[in-house]
Backbone as CSV, one residue per row, in Angstrom:
resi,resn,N_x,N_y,N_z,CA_x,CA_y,CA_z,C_x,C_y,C_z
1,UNK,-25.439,-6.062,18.211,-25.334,-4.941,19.115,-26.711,-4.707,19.727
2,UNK,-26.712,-4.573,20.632,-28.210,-4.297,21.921,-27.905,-3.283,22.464
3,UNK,-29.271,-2.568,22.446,-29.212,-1.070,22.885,-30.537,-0.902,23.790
4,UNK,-30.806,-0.315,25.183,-31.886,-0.523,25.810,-32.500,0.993,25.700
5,UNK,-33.350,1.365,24.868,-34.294,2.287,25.215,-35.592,2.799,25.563
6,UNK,-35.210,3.549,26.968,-36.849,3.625,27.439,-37.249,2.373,27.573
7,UNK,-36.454,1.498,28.443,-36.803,-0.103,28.595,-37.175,-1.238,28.289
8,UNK,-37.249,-0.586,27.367,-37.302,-1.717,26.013,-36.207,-2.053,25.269
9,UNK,-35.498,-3.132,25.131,-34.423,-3.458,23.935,-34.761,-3.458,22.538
10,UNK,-33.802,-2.689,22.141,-33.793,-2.646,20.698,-32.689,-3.539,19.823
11,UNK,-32.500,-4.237,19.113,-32.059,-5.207,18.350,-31.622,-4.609,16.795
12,UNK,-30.157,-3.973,16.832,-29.269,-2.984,16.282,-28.822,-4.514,14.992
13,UNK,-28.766,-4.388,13.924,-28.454,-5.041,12.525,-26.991,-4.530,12.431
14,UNK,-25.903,-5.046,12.602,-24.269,-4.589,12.613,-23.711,-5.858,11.603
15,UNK,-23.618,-5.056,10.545,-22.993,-6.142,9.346,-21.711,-5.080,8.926
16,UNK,-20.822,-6.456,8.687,-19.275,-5.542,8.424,-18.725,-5.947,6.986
17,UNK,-18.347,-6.258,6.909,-18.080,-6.810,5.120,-17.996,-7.919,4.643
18,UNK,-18.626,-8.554,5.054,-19.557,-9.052,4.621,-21.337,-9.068,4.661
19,UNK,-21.721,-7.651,3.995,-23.090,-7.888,3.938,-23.092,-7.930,2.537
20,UNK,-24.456,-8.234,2.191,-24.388,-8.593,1.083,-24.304,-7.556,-0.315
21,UNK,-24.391,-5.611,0.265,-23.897,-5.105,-0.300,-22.439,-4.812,-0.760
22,UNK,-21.356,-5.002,0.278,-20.308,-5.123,0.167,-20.060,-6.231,-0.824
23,UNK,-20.688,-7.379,-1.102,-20.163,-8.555,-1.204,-20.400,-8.539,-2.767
24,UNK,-21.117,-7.664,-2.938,-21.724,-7.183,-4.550,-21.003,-6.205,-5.074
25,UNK,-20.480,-5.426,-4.088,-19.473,-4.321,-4.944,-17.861,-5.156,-4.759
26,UNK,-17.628,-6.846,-4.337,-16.299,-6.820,-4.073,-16.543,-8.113,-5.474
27,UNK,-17.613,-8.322,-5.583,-17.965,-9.150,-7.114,-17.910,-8.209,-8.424
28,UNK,-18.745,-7.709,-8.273,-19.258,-6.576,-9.387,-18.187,-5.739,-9.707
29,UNK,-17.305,-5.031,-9.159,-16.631,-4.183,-9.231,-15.036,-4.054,-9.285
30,UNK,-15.007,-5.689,-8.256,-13.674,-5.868,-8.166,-13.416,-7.288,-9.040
31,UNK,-14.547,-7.926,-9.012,-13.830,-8.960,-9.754,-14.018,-10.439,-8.895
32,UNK,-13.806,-10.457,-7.392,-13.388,-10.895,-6.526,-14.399,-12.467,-6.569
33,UNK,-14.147,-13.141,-6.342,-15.389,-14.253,-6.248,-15.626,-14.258,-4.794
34,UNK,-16.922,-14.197,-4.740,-17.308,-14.248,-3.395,-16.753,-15.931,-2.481
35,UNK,-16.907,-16.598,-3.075,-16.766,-18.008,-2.330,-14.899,-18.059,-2.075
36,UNK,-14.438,-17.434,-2.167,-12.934,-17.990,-1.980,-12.053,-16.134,-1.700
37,UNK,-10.822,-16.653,-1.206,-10.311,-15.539,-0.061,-9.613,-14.444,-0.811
38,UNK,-9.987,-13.166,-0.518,-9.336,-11.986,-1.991,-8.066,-12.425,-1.643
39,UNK,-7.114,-12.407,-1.011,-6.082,-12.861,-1.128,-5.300,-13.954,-2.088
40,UNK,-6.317,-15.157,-2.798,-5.604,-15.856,-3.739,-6.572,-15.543,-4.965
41,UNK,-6.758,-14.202,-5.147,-7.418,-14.053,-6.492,-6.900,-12.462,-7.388
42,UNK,-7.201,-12.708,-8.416,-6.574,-10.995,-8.971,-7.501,-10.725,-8.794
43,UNK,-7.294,-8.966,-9.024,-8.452,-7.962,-9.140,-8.561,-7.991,-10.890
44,UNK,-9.876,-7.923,-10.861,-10.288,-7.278,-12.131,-11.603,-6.115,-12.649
45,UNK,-10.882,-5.385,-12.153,-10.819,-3.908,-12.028,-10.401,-2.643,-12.926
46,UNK,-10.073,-2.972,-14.106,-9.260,-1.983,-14.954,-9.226,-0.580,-14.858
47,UNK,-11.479,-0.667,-14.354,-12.057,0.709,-14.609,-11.574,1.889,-13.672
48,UNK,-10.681,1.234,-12.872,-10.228,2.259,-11.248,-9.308,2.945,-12.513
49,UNK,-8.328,2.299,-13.075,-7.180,2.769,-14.066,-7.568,4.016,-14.786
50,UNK,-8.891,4.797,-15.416,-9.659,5.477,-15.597,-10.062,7.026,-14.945
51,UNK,-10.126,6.279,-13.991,-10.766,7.334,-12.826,-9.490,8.708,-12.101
52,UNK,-9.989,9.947,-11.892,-8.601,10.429,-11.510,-7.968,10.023,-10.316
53,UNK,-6.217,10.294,-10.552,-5.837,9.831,-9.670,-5.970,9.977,-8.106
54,UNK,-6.293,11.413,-7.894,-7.123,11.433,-6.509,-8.124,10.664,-5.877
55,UNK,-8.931,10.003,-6.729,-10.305,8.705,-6.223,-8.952,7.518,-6.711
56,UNK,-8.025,7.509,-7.128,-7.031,6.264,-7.016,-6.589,6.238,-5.422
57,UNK,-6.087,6.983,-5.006,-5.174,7.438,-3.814,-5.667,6.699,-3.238
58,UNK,-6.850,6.699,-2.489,-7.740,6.047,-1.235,-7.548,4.223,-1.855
59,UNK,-7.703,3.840,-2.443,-8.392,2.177,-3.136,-6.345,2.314,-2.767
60,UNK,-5.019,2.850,-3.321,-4.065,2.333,-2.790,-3.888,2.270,-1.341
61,UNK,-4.413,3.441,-0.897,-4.388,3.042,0.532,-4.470,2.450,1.398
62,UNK,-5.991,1.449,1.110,-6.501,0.490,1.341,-5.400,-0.637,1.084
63,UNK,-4.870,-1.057,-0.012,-3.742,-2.060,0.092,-2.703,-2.166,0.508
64,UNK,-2.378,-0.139,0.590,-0.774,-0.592,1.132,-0.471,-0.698,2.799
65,UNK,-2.322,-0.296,3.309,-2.370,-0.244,4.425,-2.303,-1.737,5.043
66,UNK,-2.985,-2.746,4.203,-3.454,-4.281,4.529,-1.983,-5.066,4.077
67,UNK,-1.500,-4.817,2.953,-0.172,-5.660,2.347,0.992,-4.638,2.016
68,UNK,1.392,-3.802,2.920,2.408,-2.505,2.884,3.144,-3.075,3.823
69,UNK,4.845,-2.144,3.609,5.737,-2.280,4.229,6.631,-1.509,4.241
70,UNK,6.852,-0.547,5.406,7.881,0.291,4.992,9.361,0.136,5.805
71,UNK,10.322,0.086,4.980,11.756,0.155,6.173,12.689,1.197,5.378
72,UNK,12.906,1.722,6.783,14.037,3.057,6.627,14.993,1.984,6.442
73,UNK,15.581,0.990,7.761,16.628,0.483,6.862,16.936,0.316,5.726
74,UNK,16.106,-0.033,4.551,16.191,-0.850,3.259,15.715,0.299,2.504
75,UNK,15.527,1.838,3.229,15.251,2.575,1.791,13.823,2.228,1.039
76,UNK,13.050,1.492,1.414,12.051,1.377,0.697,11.132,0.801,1.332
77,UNK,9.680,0.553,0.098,8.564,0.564,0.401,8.070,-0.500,-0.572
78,UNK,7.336,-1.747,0.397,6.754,-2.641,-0.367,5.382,-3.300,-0.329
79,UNK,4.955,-3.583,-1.230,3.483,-4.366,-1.269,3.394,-5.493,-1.741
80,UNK,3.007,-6.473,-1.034,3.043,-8.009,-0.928,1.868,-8.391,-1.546
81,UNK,1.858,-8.347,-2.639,0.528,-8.881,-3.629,1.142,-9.651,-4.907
82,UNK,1.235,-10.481,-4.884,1.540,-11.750,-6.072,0.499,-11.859,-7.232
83,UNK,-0.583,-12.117,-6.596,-1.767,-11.649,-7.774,-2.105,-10.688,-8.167
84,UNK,-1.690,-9.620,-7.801,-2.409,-7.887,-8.490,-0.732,-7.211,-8.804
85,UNK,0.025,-7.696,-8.924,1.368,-6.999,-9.305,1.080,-6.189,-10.479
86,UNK,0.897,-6.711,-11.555,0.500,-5.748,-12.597,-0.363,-4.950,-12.602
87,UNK,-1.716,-5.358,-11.969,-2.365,-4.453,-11.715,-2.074,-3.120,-10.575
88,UNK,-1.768,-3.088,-10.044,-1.263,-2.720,-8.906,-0.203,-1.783,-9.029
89,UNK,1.041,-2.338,-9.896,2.079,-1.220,-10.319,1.214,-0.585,-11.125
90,UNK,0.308,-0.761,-12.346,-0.560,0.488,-13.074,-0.837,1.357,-12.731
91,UNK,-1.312,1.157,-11.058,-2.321,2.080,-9.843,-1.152,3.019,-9.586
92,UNK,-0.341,2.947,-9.434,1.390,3.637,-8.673,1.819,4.549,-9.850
93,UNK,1.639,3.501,-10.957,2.553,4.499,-11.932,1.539,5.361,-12.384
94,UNK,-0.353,5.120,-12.573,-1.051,6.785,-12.583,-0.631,8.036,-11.619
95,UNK,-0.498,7.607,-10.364,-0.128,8.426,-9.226,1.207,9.314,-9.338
96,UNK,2.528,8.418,-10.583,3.779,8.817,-10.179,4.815,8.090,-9.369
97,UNK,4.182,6.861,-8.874,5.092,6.188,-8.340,5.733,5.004,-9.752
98,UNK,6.776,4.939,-9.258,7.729,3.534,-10.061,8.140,2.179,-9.123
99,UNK,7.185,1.171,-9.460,8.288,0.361,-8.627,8.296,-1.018,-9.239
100,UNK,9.465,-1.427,-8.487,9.945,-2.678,-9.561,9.709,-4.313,-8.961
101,UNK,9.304,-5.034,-9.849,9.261,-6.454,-9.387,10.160,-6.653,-7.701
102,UNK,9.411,-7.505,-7.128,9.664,-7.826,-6.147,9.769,-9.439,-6.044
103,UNK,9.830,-10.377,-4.610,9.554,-11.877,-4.438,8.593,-11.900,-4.898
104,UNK,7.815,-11.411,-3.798,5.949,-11.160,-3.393,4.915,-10.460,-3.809
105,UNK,5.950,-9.360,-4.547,5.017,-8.359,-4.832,6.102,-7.395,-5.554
106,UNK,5.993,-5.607,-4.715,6.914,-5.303,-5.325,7.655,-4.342,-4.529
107,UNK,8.499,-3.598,-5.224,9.320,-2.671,-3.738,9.309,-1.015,-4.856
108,UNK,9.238,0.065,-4.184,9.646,1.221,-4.770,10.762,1.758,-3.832
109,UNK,11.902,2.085,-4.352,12.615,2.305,-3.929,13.423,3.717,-5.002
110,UNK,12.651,3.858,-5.480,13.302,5.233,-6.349,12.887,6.703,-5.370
111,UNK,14.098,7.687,-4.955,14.085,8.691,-4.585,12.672,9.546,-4.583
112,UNK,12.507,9.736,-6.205,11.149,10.324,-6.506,9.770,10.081,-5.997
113,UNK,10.060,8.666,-6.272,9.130,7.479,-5.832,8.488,7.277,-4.715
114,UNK,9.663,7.360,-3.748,9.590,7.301,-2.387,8.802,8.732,-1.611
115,UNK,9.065,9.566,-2.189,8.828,11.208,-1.992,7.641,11.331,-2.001
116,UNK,6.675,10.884,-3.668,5.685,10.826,-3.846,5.092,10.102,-2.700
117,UNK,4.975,8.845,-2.629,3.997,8.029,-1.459,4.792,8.837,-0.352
118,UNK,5.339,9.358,-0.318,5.109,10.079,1.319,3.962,11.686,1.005
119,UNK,4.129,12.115,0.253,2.885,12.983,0.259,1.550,13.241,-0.519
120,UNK,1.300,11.437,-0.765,-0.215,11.438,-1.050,-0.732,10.769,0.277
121,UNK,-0.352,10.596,1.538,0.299,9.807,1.790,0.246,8.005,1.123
122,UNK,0.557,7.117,1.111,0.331,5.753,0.784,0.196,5.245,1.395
123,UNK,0.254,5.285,2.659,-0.602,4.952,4.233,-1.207,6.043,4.845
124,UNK,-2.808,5.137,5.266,-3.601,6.146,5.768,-3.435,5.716,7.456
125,UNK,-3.957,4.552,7.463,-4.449,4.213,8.704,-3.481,3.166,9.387
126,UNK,-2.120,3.036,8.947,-1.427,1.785,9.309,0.175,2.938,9.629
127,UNK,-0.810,3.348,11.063,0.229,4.671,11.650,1.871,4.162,11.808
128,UNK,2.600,2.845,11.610,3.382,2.571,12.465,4.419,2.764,10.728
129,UNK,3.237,2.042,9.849,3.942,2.309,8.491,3.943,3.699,7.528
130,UNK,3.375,4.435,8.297,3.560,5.534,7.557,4.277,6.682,8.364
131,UNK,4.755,6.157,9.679,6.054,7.020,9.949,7.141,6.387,9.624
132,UNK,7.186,4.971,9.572,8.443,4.941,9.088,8.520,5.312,7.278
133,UNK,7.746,5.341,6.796,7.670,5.854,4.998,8.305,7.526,5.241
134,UNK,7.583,8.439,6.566,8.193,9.506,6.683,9.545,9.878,7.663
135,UNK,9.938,8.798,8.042,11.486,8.812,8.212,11.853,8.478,6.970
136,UNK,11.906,7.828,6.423,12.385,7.259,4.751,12.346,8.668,4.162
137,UNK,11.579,9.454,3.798,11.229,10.789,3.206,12.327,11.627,3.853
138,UNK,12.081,11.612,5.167,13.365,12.923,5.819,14.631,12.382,5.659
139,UNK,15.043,11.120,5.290,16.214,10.537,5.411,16.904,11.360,4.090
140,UNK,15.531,10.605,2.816,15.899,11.083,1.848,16.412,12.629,1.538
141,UNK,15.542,13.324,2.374,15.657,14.905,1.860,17.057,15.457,2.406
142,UNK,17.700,14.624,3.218,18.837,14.693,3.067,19.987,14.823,2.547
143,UNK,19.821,13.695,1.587,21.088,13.324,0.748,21.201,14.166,-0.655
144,UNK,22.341,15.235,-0.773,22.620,15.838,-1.389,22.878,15.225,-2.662
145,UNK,23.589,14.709,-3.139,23.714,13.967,-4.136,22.260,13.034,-5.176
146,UNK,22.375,13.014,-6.173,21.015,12.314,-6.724,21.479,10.395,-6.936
147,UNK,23.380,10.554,-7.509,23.513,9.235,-7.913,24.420,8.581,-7.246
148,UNK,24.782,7.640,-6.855,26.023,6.628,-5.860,26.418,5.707,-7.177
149,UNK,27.568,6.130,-7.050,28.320,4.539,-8.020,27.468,3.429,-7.759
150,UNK,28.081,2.412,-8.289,27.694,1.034,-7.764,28.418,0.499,-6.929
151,UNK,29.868,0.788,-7.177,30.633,0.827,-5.758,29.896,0.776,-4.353
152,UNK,29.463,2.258,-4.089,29.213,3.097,-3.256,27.781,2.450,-2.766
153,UNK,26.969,2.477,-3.671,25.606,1.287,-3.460,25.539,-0.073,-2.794
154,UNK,26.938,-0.763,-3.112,27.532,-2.195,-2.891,27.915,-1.838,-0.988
155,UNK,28.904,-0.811,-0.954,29.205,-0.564,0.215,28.051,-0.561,1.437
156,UNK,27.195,0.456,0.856,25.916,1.308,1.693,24.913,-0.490,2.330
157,UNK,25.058,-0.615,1.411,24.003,-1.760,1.521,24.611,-3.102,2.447
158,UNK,25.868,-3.183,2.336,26.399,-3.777,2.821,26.438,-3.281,4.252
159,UNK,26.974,-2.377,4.451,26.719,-1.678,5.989,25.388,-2.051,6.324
160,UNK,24.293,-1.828,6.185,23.146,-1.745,6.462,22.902,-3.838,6.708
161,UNK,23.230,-4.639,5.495,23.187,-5.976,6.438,23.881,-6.420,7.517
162,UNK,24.886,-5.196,8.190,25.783,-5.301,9.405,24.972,-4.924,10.370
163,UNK,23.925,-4.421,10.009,23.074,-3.308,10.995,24.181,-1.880,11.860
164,UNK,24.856,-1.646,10.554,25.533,-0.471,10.906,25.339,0.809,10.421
165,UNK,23.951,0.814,9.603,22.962,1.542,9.212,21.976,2.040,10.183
166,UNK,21.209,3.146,9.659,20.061,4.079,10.662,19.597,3.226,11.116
């Protein structure tokens, strides 16, 4: 970044994450090896597990903002992490969330569940996924009932791969 003041250029230092402080707290702290992509590595991190869940909130945010997914169709909310699954559901279930094995990762799809990540929110900055998490929320606050047969589950769901769902 170049900045001209009083006619002289000044020569602005713009490091993004990778400087080498970042790169020490994503070693040191997270676990992460610097030489290879966080994406094919776990976190090892326990000490976040510790900390209250309010300084948790933000560090989920961060993931569910980067590997999040929300669909009103499907009722739920997922995070695509293969390597931090365990770790990761730990982070959810300090908070109050439940969620269950997934392909990739995992999905929460429990009423409660769903409620909760809509008002810590579980997306901060990934605006497109955290209105649809709060259509999911108003959908929910809807439905009078707490339980559906399995019948009734079989049906619902079925509609919804017709796209004869919301």
């Amino acid at each position: 970044m170049v900045q001209e003041l009083r006619g002289e250029i000044e020569m602005l230092n713009w490091q993004g994450s990778a400087s080498p402080f970042m790169m020490w707290i994503r070693n040191t702290h997270l676990g992460l090896k610097i030489d290879k992509s966080k994406s094919n590595q776990s976190l090892n991190a326990d000490w976040i597990l510790k900390i209250p869940p309010d300084l948790i909130t933000p560090f989920l945010q961060g993931v569910a903002d980067g590997d999040g997914y929300a669909s009103p169709r499907k009722l739920a909310v997922r995070i695509g992490n293969k390597h931090n699954k365990v770790f990761l559901k730990s982070l959810l279930n300090v908070v109050g969330i439940e969620p269950v094995d997934g392909d990739t990762g995992f999905v929460v799809t429990k009423k409660e569940s769903l409620q909760i990540a809509n008002v810590l929110p579980l997306f901060k900055y990934a605006d497109c996924r955290l209105n649809r998490l709060r259509d999911i929320a108003d959908m929910l606050s809807k439905i009078k009932r707490t339980h559906l047969t399995p019948d009734e589950m079989d049906f619902i769901m079925e509609l919804h791969k017709q796209e004869l769902g919301p």
